[in-house]
C-alpha positions as CSV (number, residue, x, y, z in Angstrom):
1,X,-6.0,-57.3,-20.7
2,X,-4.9,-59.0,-17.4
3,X,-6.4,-58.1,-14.1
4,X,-5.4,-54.8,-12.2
5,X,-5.2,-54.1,-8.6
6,X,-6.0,-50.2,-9.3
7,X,-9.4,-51.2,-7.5
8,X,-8.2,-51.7,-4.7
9,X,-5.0,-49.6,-4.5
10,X,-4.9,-45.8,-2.8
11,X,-3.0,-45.0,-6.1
12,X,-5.1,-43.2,-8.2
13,X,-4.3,-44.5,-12.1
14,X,-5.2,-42.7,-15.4
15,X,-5.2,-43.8,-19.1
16,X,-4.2,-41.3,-22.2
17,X,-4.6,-42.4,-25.5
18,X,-7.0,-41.7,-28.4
19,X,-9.7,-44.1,-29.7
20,X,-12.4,-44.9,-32.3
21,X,-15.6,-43.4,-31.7
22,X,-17.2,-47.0,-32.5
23,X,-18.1,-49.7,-30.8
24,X,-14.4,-51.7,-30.2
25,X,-13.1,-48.0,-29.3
26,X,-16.2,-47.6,-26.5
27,X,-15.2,-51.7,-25.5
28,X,-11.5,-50.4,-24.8
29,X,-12.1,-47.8,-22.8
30,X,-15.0,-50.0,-20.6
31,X,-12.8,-52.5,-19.8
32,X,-10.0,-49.8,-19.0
33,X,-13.2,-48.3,-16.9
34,X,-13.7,-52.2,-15.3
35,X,-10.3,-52.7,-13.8
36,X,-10.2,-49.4,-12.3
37,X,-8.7,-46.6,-14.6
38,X,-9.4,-43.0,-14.8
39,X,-10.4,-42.9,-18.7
40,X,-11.6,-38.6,-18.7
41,X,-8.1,-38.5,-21.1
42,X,-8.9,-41.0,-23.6
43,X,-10.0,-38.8,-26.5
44,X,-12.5,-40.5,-29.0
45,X,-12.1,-39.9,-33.0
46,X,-14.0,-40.7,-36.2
47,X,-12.3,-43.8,-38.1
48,X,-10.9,-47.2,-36.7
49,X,-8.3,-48.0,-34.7
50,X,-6.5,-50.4,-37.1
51,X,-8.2,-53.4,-36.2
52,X,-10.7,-54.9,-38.0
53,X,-13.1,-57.8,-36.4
54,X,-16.5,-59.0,-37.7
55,X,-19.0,-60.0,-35.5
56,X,-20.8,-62.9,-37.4
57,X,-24.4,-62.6,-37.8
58,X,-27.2,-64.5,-36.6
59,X,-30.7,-65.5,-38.0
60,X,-32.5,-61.7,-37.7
61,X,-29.0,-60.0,-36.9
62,X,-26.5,-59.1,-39.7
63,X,-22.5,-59.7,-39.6
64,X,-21.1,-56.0,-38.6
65,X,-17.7,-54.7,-38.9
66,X,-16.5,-53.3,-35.5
């Protein structure tokens, strides 16, 4: 996502949309949360949002499917 001037702007801006109750869906909405949106709409849902990413393990941490 690019930079947003919602920060700093009298306009008040909201997001709708639905997302994965996991760990990328709680990322999405945080950044969303970061550059200044209103995220009380986003509804959160069992499953995945149709990405798939693996964060690669390290020596004591497994490889996880986000």
């Amino acid at each position: 996502m690019s930079a947003c001037p919602c920060r700093t702007s009298a306009t008040r801006v909201a997001a709708v949309s639905t997302v994965a109750d996991n760990a990328l869906g709680e990322a999405a909405t945080g950044e969303l949360r970061r550059h200044g949106l209103d995220t009380s709409a986003v509804h959160r849902v069992p499953g995945r949002m149709g990405l798939y990413f693996l964060a690669p393990g390290a020596i004591h941490r497994p490889a996880e499917v986000l």
